[in-house]
C-alpha positions in Angstrom: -16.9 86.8 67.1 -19.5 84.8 65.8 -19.7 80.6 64.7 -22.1 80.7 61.6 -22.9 76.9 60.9 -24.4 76.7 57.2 -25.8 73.1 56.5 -28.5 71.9 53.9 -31.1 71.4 56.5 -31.8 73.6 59.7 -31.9 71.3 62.5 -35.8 71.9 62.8 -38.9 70.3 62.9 -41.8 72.8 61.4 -45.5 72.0 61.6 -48.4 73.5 60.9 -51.4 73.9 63.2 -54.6 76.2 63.0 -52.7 79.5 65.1 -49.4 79.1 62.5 -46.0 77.4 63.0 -44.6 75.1 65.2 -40.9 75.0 65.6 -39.3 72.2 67.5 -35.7 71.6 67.8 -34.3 68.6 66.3 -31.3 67.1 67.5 -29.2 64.9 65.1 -25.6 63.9 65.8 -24.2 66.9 63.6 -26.7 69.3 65.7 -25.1 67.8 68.9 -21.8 67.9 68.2 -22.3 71.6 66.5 -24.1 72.8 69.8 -21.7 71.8 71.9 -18.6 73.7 70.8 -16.9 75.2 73.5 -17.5 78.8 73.1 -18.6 81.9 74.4 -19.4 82.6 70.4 -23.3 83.3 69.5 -23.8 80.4 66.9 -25.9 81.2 63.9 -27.1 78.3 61.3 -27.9 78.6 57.9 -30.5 76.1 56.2 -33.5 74.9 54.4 -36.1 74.9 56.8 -37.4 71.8 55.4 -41.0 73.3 54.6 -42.2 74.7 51.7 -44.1 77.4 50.9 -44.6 79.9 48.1 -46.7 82.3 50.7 -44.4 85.2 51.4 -46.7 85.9 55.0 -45.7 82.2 56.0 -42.2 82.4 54.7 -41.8 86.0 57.6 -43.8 84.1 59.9 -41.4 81.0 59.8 -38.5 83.7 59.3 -39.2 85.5 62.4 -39.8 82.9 64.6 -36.2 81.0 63.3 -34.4 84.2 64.2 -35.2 84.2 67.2 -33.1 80.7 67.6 -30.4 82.7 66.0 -31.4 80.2 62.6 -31.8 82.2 59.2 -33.9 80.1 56.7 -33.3 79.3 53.4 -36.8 79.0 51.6 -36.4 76.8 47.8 -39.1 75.8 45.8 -40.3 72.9 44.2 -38.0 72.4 41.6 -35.1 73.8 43.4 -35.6 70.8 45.7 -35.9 68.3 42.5 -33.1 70.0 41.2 -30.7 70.7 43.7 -31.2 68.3 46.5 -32.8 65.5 44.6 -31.1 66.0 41.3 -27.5 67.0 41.1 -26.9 66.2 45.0 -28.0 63.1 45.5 -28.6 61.6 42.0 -24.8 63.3 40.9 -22.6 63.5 43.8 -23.5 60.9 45.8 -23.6 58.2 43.4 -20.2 59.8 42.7 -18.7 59.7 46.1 -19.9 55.7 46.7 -18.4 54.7 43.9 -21.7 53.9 42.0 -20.7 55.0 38.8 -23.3 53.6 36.9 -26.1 55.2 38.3 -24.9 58.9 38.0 -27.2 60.9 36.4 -26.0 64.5 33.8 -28.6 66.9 33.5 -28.0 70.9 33.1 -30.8 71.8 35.0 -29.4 70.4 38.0 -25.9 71.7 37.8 -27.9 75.2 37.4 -29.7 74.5 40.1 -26.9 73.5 42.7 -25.3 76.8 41.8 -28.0 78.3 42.0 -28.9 77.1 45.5 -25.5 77.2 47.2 -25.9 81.1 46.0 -28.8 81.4 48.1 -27.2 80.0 50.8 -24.7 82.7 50.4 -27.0 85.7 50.1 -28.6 84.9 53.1 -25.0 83.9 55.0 -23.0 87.5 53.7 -25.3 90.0 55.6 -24.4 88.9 59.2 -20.7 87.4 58.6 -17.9 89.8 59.9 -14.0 89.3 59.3 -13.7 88.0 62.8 -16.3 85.5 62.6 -16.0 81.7 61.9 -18.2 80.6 58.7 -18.6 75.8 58.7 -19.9 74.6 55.9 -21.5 71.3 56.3 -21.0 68.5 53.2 -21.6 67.9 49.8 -24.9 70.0 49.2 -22.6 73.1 49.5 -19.4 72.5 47.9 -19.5 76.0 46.0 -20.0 78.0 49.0 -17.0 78.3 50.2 -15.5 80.0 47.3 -18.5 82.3 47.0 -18.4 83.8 50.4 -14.3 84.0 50.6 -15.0 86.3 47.5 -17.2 88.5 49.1 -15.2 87.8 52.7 -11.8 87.5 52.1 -10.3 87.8 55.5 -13.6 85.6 57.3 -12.4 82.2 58.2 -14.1 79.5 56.7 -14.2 75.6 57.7 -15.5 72.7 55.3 -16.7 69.5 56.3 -17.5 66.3 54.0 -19.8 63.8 55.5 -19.4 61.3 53.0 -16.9 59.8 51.2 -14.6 61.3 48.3 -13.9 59.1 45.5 -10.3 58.1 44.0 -9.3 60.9 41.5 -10.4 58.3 38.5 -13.7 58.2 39.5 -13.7 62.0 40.1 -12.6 63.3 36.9 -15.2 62.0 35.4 -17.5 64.5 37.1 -17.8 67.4 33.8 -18.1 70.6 36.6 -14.9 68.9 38.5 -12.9 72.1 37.9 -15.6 74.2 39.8 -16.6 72.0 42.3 -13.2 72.0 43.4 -12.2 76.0 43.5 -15.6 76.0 45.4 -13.7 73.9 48.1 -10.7 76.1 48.0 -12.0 79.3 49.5 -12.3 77.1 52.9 -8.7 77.9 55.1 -9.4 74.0 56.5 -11.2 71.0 54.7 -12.2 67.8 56.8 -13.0 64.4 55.9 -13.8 61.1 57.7 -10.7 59.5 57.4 -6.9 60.2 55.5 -7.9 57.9 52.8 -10.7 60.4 52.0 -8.5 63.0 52.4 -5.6 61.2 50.2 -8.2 61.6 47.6 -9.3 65.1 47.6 -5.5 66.4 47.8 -4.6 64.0 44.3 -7.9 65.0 42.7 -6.4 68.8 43.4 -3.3 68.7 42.1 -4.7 66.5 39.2 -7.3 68.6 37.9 -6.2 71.8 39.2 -2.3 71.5 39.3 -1.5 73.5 42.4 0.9 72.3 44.9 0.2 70.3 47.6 2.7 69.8 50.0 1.5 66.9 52.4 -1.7 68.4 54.2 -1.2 72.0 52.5 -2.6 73.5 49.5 -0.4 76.7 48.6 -2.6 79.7 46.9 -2.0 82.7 46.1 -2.9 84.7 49.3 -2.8 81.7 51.7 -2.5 78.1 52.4 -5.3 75.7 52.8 -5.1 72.7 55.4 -6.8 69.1 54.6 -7.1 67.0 57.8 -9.3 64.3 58.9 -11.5 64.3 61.9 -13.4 61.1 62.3 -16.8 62.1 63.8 -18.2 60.1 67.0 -21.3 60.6 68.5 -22.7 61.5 72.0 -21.5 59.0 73.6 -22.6 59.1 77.5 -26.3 59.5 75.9 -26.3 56.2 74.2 -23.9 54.3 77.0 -26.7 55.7 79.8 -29.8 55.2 77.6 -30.4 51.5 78.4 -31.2 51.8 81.6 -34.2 54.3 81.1 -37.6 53.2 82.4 -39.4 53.1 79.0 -36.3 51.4 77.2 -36.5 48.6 79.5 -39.6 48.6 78.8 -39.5 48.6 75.3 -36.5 46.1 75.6 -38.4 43.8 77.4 -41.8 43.9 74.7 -39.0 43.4 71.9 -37.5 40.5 73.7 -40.3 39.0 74.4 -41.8 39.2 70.7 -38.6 38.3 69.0 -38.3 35.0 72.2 -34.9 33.9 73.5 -33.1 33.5 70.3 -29.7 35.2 69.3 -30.7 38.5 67.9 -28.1 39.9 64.5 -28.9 43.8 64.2 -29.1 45.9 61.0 -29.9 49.1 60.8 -30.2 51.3 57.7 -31.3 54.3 55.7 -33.1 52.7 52.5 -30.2 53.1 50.1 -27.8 51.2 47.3 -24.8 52.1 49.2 -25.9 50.2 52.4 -25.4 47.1 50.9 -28.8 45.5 52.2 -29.2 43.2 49.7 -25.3 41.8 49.6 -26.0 41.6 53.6 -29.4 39.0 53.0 -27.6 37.0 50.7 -24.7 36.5 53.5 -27.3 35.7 55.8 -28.9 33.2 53.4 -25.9 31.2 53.0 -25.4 31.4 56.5 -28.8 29.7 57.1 -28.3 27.5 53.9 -24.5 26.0 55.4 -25.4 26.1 58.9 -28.8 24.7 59.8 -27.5 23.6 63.3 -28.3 27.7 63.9 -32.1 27.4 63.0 -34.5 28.4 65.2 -31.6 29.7 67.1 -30.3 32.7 65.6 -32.7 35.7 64.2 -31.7 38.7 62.1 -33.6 42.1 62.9 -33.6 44.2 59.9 -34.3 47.7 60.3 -34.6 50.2 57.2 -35.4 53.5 57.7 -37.8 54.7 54.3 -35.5 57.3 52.2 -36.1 58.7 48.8 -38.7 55.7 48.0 -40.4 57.7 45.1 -37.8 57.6 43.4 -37.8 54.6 41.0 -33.9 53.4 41.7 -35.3 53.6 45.5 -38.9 52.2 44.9 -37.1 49.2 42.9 -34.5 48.2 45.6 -37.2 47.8 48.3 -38.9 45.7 46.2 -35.9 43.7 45.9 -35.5 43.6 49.9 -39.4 42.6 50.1 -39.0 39.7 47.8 -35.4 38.1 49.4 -36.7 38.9 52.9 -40.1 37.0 51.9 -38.2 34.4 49.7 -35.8 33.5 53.4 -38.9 33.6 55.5 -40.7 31.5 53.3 -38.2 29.3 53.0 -36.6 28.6 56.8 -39.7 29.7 58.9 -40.8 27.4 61.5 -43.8 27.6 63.8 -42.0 30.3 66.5 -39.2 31.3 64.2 -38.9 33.7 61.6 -35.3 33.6 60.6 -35.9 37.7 59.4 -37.4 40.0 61.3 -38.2 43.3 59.4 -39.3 46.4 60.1 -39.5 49.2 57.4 -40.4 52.0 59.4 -38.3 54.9 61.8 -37.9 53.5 65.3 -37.8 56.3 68.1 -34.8 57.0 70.1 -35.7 54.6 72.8 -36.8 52.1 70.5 -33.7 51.6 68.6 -31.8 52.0 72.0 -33.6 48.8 72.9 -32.8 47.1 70.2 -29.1 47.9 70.7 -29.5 46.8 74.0 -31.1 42.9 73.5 -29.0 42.3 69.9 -25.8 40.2 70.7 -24.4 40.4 67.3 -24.5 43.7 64.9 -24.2 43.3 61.2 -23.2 46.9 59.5 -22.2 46.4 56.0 -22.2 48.9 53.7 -20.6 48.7 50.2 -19.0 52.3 50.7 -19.7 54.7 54.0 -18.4 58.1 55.2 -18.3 56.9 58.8 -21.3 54.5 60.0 -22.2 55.9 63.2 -24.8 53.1 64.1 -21.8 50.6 64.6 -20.4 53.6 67.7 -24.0 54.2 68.8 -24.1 50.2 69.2 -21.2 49.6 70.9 -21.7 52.7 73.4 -25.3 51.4 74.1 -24.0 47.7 74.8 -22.9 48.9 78.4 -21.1 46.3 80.2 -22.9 43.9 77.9 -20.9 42.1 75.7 -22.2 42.1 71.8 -19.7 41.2 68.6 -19.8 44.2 65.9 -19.5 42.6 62.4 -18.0 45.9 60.5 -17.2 46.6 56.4 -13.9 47.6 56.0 -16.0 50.2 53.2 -17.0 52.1 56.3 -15.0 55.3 57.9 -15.6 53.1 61.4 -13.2 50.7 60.2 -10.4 52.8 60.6 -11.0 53.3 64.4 -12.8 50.4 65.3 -10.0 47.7 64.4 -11.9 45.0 67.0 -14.7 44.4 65.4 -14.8 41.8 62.6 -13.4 43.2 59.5 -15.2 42.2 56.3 -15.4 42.4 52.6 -19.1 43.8 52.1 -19.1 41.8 48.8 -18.0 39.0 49.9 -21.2 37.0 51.1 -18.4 34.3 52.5 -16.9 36.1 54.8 -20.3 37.7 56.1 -21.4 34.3 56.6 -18.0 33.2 58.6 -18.0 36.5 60.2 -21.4 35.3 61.5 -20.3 32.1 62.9 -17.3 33.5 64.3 -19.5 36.2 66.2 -22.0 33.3 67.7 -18.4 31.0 68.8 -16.5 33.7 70.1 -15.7 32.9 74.0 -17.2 35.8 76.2 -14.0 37.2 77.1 -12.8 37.6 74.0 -15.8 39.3 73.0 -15.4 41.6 76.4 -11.8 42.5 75.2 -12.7 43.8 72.3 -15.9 45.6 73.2 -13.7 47.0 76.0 -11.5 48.6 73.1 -14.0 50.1 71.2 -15.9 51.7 73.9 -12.6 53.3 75.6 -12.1 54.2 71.5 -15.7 55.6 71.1 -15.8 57.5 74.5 -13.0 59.2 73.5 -13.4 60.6 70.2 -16.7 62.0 70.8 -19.1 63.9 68.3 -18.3 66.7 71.1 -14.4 66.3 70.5 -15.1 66.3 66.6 -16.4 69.9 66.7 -14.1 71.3 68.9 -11.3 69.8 67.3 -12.2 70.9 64.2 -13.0 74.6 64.8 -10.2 74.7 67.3 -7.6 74.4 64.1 -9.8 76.2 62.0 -8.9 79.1 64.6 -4.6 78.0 64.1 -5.2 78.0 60.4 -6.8 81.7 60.8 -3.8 83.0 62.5 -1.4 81.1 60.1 -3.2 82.5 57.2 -3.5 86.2 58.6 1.0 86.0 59.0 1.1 84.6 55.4 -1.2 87.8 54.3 0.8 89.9 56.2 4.1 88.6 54.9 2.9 89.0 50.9 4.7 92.5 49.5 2.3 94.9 49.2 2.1 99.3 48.9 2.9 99.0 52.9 5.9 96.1 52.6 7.5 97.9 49.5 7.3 101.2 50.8 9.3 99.7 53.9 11.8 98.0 52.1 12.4 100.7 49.0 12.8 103.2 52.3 15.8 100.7 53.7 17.0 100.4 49.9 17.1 104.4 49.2 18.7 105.3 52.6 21.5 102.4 52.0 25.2 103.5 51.3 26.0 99.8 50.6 24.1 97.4 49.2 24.4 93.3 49.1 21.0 91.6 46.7 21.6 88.2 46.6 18.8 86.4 43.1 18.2 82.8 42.7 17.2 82.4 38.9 14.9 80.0 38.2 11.8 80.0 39.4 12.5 83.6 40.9 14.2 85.9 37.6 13.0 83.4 35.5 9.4 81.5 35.3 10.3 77.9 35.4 9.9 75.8 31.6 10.0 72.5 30.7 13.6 72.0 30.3 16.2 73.7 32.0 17.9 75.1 28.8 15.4 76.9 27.8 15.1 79.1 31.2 17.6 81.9 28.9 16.6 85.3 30.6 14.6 87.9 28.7 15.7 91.0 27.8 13.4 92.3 30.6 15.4 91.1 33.2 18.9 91.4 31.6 18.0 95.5 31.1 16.8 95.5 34.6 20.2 94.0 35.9 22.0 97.0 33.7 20.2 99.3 35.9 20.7 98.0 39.1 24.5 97.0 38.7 24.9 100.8 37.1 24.3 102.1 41.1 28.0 101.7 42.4 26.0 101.5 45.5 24.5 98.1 44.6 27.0 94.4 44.5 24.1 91.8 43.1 25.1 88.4 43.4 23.1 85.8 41.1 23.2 82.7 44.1 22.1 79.7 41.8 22.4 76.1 41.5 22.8 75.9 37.3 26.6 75.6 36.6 28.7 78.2 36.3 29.4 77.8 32.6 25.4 78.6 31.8 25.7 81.5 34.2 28.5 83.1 32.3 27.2 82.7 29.2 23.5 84.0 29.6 24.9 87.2 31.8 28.3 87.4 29.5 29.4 91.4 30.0 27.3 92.3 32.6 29.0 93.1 36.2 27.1 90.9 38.1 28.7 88.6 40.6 27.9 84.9 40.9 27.4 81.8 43.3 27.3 78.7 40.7 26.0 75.2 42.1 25.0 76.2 45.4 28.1 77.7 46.3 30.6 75.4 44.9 31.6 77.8 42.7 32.1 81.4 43.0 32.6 84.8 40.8 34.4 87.6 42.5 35.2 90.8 40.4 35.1 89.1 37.2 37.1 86.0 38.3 36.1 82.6 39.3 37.1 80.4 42.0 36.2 77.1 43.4 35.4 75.8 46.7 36.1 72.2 45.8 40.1 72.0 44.0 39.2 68.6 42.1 36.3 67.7 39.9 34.1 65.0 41.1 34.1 61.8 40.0 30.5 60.3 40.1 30.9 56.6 41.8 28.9 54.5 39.4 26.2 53.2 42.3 24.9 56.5 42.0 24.7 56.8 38.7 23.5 53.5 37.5 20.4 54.4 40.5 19.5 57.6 39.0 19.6 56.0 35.4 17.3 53.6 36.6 15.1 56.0 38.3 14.9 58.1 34.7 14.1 54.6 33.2 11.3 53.9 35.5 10.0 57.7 35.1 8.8 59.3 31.7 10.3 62.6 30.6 12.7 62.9 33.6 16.3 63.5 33.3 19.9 63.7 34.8 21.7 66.9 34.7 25.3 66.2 35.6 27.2 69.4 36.7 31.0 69.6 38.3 29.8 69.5 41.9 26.4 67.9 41.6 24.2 65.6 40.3 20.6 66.8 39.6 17.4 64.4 38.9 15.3 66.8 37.3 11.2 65.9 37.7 9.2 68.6 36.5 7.6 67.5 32.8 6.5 63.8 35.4 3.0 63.1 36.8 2.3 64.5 40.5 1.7 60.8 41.7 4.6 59.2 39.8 7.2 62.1 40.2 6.2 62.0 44.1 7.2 58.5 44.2 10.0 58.0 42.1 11.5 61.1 44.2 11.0 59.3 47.5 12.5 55.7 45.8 15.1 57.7 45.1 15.9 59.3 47.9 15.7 56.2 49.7 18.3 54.1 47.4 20.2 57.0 47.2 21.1 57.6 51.2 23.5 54.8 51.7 25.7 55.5 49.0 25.8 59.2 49.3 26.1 58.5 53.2 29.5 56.2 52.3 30.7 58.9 50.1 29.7 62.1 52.9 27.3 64.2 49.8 24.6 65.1 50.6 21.1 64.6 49.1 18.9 67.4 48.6 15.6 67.6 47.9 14.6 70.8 46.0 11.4 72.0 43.7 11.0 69.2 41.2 14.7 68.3 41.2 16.3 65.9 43.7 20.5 67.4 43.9 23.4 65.1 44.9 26.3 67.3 45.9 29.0 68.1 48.9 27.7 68.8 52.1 30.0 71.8 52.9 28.4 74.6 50.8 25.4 75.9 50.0 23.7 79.0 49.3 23.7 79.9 53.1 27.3 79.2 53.3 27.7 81.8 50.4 26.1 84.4 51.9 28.4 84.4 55.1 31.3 84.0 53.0 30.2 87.4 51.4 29.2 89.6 54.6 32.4 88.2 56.4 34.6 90.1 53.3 32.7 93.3 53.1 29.8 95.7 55.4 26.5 96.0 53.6 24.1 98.0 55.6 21.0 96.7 53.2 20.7 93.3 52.3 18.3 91.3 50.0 17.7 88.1 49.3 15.0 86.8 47.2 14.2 83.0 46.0 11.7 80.6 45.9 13.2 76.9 46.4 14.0 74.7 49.7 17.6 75.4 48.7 16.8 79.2 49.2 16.0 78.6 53.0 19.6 78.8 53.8 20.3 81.9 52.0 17.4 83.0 54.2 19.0 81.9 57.3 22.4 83.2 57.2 21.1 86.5 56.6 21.9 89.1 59.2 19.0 90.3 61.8 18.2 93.4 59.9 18.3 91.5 56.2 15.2 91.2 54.0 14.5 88.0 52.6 11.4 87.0 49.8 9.8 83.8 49.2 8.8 83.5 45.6 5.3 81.4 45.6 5.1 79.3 48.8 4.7 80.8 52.4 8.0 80.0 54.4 8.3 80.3 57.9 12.3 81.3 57.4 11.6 84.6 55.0 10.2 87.7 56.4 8.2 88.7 53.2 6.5 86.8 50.2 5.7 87.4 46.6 3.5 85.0 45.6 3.6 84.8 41.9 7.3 84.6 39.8 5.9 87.1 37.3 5.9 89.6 40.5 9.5 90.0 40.6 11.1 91.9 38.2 8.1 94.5 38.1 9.5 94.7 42.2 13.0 94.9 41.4 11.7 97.9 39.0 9.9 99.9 42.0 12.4 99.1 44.2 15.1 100.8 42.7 13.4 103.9 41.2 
């Protein structure tokens, strides 16, 4: 087995000299955490080498000496780069994913070109991935691979990770290749996010755009189920706790302290970029300085801003804007010995920033929307047994872990400004408490713990996946079963109707069977050999009526009811009167949801759903499951929750129940049972040992086989029995 790794940039540094290529290893905190997977695996990456050149002798040279680090290069040109990266990557999706709708740019040459690309990435990926092999994709440059490798590797299991956010599904659907971008996603067996939030998003966005079924963390396919889960990444966290006290950080720690003198040092740190919220963080600090002058010449913010993407106008024009409100605050407050903004718009080295960490007593990360914010961990683990205040946005995918720092509205230049005076009165043991938390949070949940985590369930999922394949009726499965079938002398084949004979419609009277089906029954009820039992919840009055001469045998409300031999009988003597609770809740649950309805049978009492919006049919179901369990808990019914329908009926009967009831009167040595609802499980489980039972669309644990799609069916009942 092999773990191939496939992210937009090898983790590389490539320079040229007069005797070729240098290749240095570049360790970022996804390179960490991805090299230290515990594994006896041979780990491959995938990536842009992050050179360019249109010389094919270069491109070998480059190619041989990166395969040789197990890394396979993925060489783009100019305007794949412009296009791709630059263009529909992080001038389309990222804009997307942080919520800055307005500056989202459409083009068609960069949709062509991230297709484009992310094939690339494929061809070069397919030649050396086996079925036993792991395939993780790494974030938002890739988002079509998945789906293009599972097509050429359909067995290979393949992991997804998103490093940024994922917007709400009303900022997504605006996206025009949203269809695409999310069946790209779909050929992963596990996706990962950040944080649930993240992950609440994706799943309504799929069921939204792309109507499948999501059942909690599970996306149901065709051939297998994909997981969503988060995994909130951390970093390396005994190198940043450890790195203060290396000779040339306290060296550097002690030139910075001495240059920035003994005032209170705020940190920032940041990639040059909108979503960072620089420029809502300056203004906080302004009206800090402007309503608290007790604080000059006291307090000092260091600014750091790492360059990124400044010839790009957008980019070009917002440092500007930092220049001119750092210079306009500086000008302003400055006094002989004091600058009240420190700013450095430059990369700082490892040891350089680890000193920085090390002198600032207060750090200030506020961005307007982040996938995680790993400077607020690296901070914290670097503080030691130093105390330091972390001023956090609740924007970031930190804030979901690191509930002791201060909590703040990024847009909010009031509650920066209080969070500021909070940090500079907060007694020292308070601020050891909570420093004390995060770090035994942080130390934890290491970027080391993220990766194994991650590919560790990847690995579940695989198996999972490989039983659901095994379980779906193919040549193999049918030849098995027809083989039981053709050798039985006595036959029991228990149907459920809709959403197994029949596809399910939009209203339930208009589920009438075809004359399909109702010539297939003739033929199976013509073997004397065969008693087939239609085990349904609809009412028995339907049932006779759609199947009116045919000698088929019935089980009417889940077993309430009953047809033996041409004759009905009850399990319940008296009709049921519906107390009015109940049915003044449902009523009002129908009032509350569009195009939902009541079907009120003998025995039961069915909510019906399907014609309602995901979100809204979701929660009017739970609402009214919840009203709905202390009456029906005074009254001993039972509620059940079933596909798109919520059922009140008696507890005592059910489709399992009607099974037993039927193998306790007569021997069947062949026995079938095929359905494709919750209510369905029990017919599954009061099967004998040696009984066959089919799921119709979603894997269940309970059946021994699976047929994925309802239009499946009755072209298997047709094999079966010729």
């Amino acid at each position: 087995m092999k773990i191939i790794l496939i992210a937009n940039r090898l983790p590389v540094k490539i320079e040229r000299n007069e005797s070729g290529f240098v290749i240095e290893r570049s360790e970022g905190g996804l390179a960490t955490g991805l090299g230290s997977l515990e594994t006896k695996a041979e780990k491959y990456w995938v990536g842009w080498p992050g050179i360019h050149t249109d010389d094919e002798a270069e491109k070998r040279e480059i190619t041989e000496k990166l395969h040789e680090l197990n890394f396979h290069p993925v060489f783009l040109s100019d305007e794949q780069i412009e296009n791709y990266y630059e263009g529909y990557s992080n001038s389309t999706i990222w804009p997307l994913c942080h919520y800055f709708f307005s500056f989202i740019e459409y083009k068609a040459e960069y949709w062509e070109a991230y297709r484009e690309v992310n094939t690339l990435f494929s061809r070069e990926a397919l030649p050396f991935i086996e079925n036993d092999d792991i395939v993780w994709v790494q974030d938002y440059q890739l988002m079509l691979l998945p789906r293009m490798i599972r097509e050429q590797k359909p067995v290979t299991s393949i992991g997804y990770f998103h490093h940024i956010p994922f917007p709400s599904y009303e900022l997504f659907r605006v996206l025009p290749e949203r269809e695409e971008v999310l069946e790209g996603l779909l050929g992963a067996d596990l996706i990962g996010f950040h944080t649930h939030d993240y992950m609440r998003h994706f799943i309504s966005a799929i069921y939204r755009v792309l109507g499948l079924n999501c059942n909690l963390d599970e996306i149901t396919l065709k051939e297998r189920i994909v997981h969503v889960d988060a995994f909130p990444m951390g970093i390396n966290y005994e190198q940043y706790h450890n790195a203060p006290a290396l000779p040339e950080v306290r060296e550097k720690a002690t030139l910075l302290k001495e240059k920035l003198g003994d005032k209170t040092v705020i940190l920032s740190v940041d990639r040059l970029d909108y979503s960072k919220g620089i420029l809502h963080r300056i203004d906080g600090f302004d009206q800090f300085l402007q309503n608290n002058p007790a604080y000059h010449e006291k307090v000092s913010l260091a600014m750091i801003v790492v360059p990124s993407r400044d010839n790009v106008e957008m980019y070009a024009e917002l440092k500007n804007k930092i220049d001119q409100a750092i210079g306009e605050i500086n000008g302003k407050y400055s006094k002989l010995g004091w600058n009240p903004i420190y700013y450095f718009y430059r990369s700082f080295s490892f040891e350089e920033l680890i000193a920085m960490y090390d002198i600032a007593d207060i750090a200030l990360v506020t961005p307007l929307r982040d996938g995680m914010n790993l400077v607020a961990k690296e901070y914290l683990a670097a503080k030691g047994n130093h105390t330091g205040v972390l001023i956090l946005s609740e924007m970031a995918g930190a804030a979901i872990e690191l509930q002791d720092a201060l909590i703040i509205n990024p847009n909010d230049k009031n509650e920066i400004e209080q969070a500021i005076v909070q940090a500079l009165t907060m007694p020292e043991a308070e601020k050891r408490e909570r420093m004390t938390k995060m770090q035994k949070q942080i130390s934890s949940h290491t970027v080391k713990r993220w990766a194994n985590d991650f590919v560790q369930e990847l690995q579940g999922i695989k198996g999972q996946n490989r039983e659901i394949l095994q379980k779906v009726v193919g040549k193999r499965q049918l030849t098995q079963i027809k083989s039981a079938y053709d050798e039985a002398s006595s036959r029991l084949i228990l149907l459920d109707y809709d959403g197994t004979l029949s596809p399910f419609v939009r209203m339930p009277e208009d589920a009438v069977p075809s004359e399909k089906l109702l010539e297939l029954l003739r033929r199976i009820t013509a073997d004397q050999r065969n008693k087939v039992v239609i085990n349904s919840g609809r009412d028995h009055q339907t049932l006779d009526k759609w199947f009116a001469g045919l000698p088929l045998d019935f089980a009417a409300e889940h077993g309430v009811f009953y047809k033996d031999d041409g004759r009905w009988h009850r399990n319940i003597l008296e009709k049921i009167v519906w107390d009015e609770e109940i049915l003044d809740i449902i009523r009002h649950a129908i009032e509350k949801t569009p195009r939902s309805h009541m079907e009120q049978k003998d025995a039961a009492l069915v909510w019906h759903y399907r014609n309602v919006d995901v979100w809204l049919a979701e929660l009017r179901a739970q609402q009214l499951v919840n009203a709905l369990i202390g009456p029906c808990a005074r009254l001993n019914l039972q509620i059940v929750p079933g596909n798109k329908i919520v059922e009140i009926k008696p507890p005592d009967f059910n489709k399992g129940s009607e099974v037993l009831r039927r193998l306790e009167k007569d021997p069947y040595d062949f026995v079938l049972a095929i359905g494709d609802d919750t209510t369905d499980e029990d017919m599954f489980r009061a099967l004998p040992a040696d009984g066959i039972s089919i799921k119709v669309g979603n894997f269940s644990p309970a059946a021994k086989y699976r047929i994925p799609l309802q239009s499946s069916v009755i072209p298997f009942l047709i094999k079966l029995i010729q």
